[in-house]
C-alpha positions in Angstrom: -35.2 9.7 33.5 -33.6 6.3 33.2 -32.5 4.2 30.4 -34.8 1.3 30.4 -32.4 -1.0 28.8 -30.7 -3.5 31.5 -27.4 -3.4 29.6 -26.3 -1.8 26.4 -23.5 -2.2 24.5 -22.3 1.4 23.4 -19.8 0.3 21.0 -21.2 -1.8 17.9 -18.4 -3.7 15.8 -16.2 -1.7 13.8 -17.1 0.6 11.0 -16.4 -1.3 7.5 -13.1 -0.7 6.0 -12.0 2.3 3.8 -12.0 1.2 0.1 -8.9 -0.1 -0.5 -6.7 0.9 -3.3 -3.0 1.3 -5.1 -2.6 4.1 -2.7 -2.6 2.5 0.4 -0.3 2.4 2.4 1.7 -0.5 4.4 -1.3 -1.5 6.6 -3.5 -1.4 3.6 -5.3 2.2 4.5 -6.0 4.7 1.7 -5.2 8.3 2.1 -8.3 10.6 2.7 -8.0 13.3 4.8 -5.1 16.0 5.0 -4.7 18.2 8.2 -2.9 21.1 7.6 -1.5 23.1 10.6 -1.2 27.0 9.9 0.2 28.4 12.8 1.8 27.2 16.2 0.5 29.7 18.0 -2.9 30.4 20.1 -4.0 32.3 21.8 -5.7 30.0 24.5 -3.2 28.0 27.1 -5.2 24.5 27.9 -3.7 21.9 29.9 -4.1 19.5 27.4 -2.7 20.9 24.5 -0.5 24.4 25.4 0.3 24.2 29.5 1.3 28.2 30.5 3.7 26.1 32.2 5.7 25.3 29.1 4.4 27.6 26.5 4.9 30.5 28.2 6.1 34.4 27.7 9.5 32.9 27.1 8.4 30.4 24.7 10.2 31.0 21.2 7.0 30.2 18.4 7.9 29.7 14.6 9.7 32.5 12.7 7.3 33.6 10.0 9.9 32.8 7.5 9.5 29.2 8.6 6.5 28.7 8.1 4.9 27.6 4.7 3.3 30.1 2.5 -0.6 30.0 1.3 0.5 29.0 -2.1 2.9 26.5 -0.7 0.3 24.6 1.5 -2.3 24.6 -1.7 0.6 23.0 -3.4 1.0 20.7 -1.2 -3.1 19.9 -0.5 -3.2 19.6 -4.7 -1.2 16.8 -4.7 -2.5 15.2 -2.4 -6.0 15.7 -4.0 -4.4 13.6 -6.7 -3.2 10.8 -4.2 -6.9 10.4 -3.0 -7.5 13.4 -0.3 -11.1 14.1 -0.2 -11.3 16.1 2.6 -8.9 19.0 4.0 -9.2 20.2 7.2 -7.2 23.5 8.8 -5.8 23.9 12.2 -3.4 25.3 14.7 -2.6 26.1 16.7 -5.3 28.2 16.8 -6.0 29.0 12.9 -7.5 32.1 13.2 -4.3 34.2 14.2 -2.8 33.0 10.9 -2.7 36.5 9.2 -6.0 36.7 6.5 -6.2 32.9 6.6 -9.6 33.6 5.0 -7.4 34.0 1.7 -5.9 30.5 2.6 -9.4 29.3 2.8 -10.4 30.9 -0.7 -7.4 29.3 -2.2 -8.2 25.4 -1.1 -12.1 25.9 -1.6 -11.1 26.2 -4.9 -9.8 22.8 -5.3 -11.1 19.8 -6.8 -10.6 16.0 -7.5 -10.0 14.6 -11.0 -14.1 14.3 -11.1 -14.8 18.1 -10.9 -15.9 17.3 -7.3 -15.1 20.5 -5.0 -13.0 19.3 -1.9 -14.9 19.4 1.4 -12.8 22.1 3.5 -13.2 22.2 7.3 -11.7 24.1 10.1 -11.3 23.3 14.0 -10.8 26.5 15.8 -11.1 27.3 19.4 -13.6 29.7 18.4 -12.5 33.4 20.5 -11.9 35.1 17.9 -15.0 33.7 15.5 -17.3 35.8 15.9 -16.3 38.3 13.8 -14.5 36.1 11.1 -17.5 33.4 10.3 -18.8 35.8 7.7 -15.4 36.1 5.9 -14.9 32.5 6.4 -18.1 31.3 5.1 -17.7 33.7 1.8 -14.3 32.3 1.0 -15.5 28.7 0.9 -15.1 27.1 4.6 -17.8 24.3 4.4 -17.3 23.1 7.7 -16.4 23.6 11.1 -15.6 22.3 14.4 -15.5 24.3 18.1 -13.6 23.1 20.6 -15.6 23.9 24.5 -14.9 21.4 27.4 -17.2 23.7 30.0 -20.2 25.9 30.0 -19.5 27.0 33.6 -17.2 30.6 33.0 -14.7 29.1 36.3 -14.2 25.7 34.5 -13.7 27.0 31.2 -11.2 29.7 32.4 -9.1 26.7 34.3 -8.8 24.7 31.5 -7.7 27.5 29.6 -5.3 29.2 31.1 -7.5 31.8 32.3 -6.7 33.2 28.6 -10.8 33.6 27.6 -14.3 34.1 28.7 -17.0 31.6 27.8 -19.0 33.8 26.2 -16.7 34.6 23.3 -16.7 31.1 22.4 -20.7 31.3 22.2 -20.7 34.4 20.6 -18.4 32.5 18.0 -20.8 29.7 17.5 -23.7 31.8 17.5 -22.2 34.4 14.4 -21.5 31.2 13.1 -25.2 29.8 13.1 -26.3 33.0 12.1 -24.6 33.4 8.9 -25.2 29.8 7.8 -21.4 28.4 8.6 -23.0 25.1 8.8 -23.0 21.8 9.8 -21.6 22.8 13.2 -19.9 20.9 16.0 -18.8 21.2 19.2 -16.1 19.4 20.4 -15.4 19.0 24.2 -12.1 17.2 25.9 -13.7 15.5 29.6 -10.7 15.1 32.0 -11.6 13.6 35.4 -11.7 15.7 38.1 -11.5 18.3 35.9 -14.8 18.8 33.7 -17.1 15.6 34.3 -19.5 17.6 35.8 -19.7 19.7 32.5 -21.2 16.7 30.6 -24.6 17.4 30.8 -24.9 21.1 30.7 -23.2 20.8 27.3 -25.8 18.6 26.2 -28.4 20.6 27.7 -27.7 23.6 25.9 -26.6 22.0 22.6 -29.7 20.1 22.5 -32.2 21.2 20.0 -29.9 23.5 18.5 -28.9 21.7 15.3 -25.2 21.9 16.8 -23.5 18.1 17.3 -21.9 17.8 20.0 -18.8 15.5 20.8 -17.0 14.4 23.5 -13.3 13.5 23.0 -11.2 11.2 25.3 -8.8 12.7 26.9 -5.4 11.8 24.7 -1.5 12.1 24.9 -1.1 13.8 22.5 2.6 15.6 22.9 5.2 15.3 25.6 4.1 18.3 27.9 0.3 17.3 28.9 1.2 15.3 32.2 -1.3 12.4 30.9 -2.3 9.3 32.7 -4.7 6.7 32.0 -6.5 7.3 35.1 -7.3 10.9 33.9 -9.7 9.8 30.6 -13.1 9.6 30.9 -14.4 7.0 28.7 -16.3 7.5 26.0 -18.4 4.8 27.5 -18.8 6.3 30.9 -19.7 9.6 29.3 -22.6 8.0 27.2 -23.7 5.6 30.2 -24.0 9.4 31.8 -26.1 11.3 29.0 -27.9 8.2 28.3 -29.2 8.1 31.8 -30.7 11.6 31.6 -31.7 11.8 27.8 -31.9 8.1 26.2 -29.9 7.1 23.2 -30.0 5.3 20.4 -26.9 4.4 17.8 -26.7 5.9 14.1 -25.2 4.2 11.5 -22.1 6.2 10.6 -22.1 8.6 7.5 -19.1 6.5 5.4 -16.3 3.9 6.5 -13.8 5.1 8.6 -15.7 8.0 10.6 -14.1 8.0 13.6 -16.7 9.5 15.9 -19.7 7.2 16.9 -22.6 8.8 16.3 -25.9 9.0 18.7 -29.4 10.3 18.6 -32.1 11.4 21.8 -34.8 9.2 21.4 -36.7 12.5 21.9 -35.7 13.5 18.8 -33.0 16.4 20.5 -30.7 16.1 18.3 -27.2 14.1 17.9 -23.8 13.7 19.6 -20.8 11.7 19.2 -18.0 10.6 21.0 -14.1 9.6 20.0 -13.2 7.1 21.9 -9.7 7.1 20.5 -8.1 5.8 23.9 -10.1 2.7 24.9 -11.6 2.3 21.1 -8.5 2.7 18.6 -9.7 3.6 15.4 -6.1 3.3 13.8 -7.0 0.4 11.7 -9.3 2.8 9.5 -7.0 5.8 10.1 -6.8 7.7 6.6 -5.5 10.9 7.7 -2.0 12.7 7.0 -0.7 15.6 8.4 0.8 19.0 7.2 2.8 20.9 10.0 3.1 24.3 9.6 6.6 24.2 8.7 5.9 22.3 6.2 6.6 18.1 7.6 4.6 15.4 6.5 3.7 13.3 9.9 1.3 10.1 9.2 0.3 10.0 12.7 -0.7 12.6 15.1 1.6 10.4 18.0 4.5 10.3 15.6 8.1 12.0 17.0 9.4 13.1 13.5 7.4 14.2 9.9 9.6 14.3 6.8 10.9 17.8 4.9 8.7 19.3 2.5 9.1 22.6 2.8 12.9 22.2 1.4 11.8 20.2 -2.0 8.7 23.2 -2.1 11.8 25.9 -2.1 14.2 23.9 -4.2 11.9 24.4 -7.3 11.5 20.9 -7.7 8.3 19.8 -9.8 4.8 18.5 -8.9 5.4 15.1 -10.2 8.5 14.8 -7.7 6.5 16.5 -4.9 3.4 14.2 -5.4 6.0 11.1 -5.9 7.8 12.0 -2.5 4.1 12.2 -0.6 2.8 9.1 -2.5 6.0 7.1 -1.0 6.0 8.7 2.4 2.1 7.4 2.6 2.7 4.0 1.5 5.7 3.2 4.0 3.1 4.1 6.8 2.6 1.4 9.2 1.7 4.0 12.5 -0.7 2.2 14.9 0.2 4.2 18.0 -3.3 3.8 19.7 -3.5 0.5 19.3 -0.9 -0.3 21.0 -1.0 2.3 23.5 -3.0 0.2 26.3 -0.5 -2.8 25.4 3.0 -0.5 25.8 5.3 -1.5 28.9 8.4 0.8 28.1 8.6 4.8 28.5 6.4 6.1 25.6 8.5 8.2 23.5 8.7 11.6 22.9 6.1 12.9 20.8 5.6 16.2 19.0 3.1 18.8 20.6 -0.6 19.0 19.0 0.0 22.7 19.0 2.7 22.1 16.0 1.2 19.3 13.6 -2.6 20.4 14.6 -5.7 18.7 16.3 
């Protein structure tokens, strides 16, 4: 079946800008979201995030006493709350070999703005080991969560991994989660050509009237160790160009300012995907997000090289107010537009910390 539109622009004009606001910071972007790594480890080796090549039996992961306790990340995420953070979301890593992060998750869901409003808390996990956590998860609060599968096909998905994992965990995973009602749920895939194009469609064929959303992701450089190129991302364009050919699209409007996945419906009535186009679409402009390393660094950009020491004023005893003043000064100095000018960069792009340490 064949799109019966001669051309079609995939990409409508930029999602209106975040409410602005005396929390802002130096490119006049208000702080939202907080990402909150919990481990560096995972137990999944994909090219794009964890090589074998460089993380492996030799590797040397976080001590435990490095890394930040439960109470010290919901100190941290409270703070924030009170900066403007309406939106929390845990990762790794893979967040799921954090030691009864379930109790993490109890300890956040209990969070709330100024209003009374609970705090919407979401988790992206690689989803192995789900299937017999979604229950616990969804009792202790998780409101949300995101799977990451680039392949349906058992041979892709064990090249991309590492050979570290079957498909069918991941399913079973997404299925538990269904079952027990750990929903909205999405699937996130990462296409890498001549890697996992030809996976495009059977993820939308089996996500398709399922209630799932899938996504596609560009391929990014994320971290110092991936090998990336430009030549390797499949755009978000091609990809839709693709599905759109097979199942026709239509846009929908997105759900506030700043979501950064475009969002599309089968004419059909199917169901929805998205995709991030945040290689050949930069979304820094409405960028709200700040990042919590599991050793406790602040980085405002997931490309950054560096993240600023929280974990010492958190074991120094120092109060809330100073704590919430140190975040509120490190947000407002932010000027990070590493996408953006990504596609424009001539000289060696510099050395940037690995996704598996600040989190997807």
């Amino acid at each position: 079946m064949t799109s019966s539109r001669a051309q079609w622009s995939f990409f409508p004009p930029p999602n209106p800008s975040p409410t602005r606001g005396e929390g802002s910071d130096g490119l006049q972007r208000p702080l939202r979201d907080l990402r909150i790594s919990v481990t560096d480890r995972c137990n999944l080796r994909c090219s794009y995030c964890m090589p074998r090549e460089v993380f492996g039996r030799d590797f040397v992961f976080l001590r435990r006493a490095e890394l930040l306790s439960f109470e010290e990340i919901t100190r941290v995420a409270r703070q924030c709350i009170e900066l403007g953070v309406r939106k929390i979301r845990l990762s790794g890593g893979e967040p799921l070999l954090r030691h009864s992060v379930e109790r993490l998750v109890e300890m956040l869901a209990g969070l709330s703005d100024s209003g009374g409003k609970p705090i919407e808390l979401a988790m992206t996990s690689n989803g192995v080991l789900l299937a017999k956590r979604a229950r616990a998860l969804k009792e202790a609060g998780l409101t949300r969560l995101n799977i990451s599968l680039d392949a349906l096909d058992d041979a892709v998905f064990r090249g991309l991994n590492g050979g570290s994992a079957p498909v069918t965990a991941v399913l079973e995973g997404i299925a538990e989660a269904q079952a027990v009602g750990l929903t909205p749920l999405k699937v996130n895939a990462v296409i890498r050509r001549g890697v996992n194009e030809s996976e495009i469609l059977p993820l939308v064929e089996h996500f398709r009237h399922t209630g799932i959303t899938l996504r596609f992701i560009e391929y990014m450089d994320v971290g110092s160790t991936n090998g990336w190129r430009l030549d390797d991302v499949v755009t978000a364009q091609e990809t839709l160009t693709r599905i759109d050919a097979e199942y026709p699209l239509r846009p929908v409007a997105p759900r506030y300012p700043g979501e950064v996945a475009k969002r599309w419906e089968f004419v059909d009535g199917g169901g929805e995907i998205g995709v991030i186009a945040s290689v050949t679409q930069a979304f820094c402009h409405e960028c709200s997000r700040l990042r919590l390393s599991v050793d406790g660094k602040l980085f405002t950009c997931l490309f950054a090289a560096e993240g600023d020491d929280l974990r010492g004023l958190l074991r120094a005893g120092e109060d809330d107010a100073l704590l919430r003043q140190r975040i509120a000064a490190i947000w407002k100095r932010r000027t990070d537009r590493y996408s953006q000018l990504r596609l424009a960069q001539t000289e060696k792009p510099h050395e940037k910390i690995e996704m598996s340490y600040i989190g997807g």
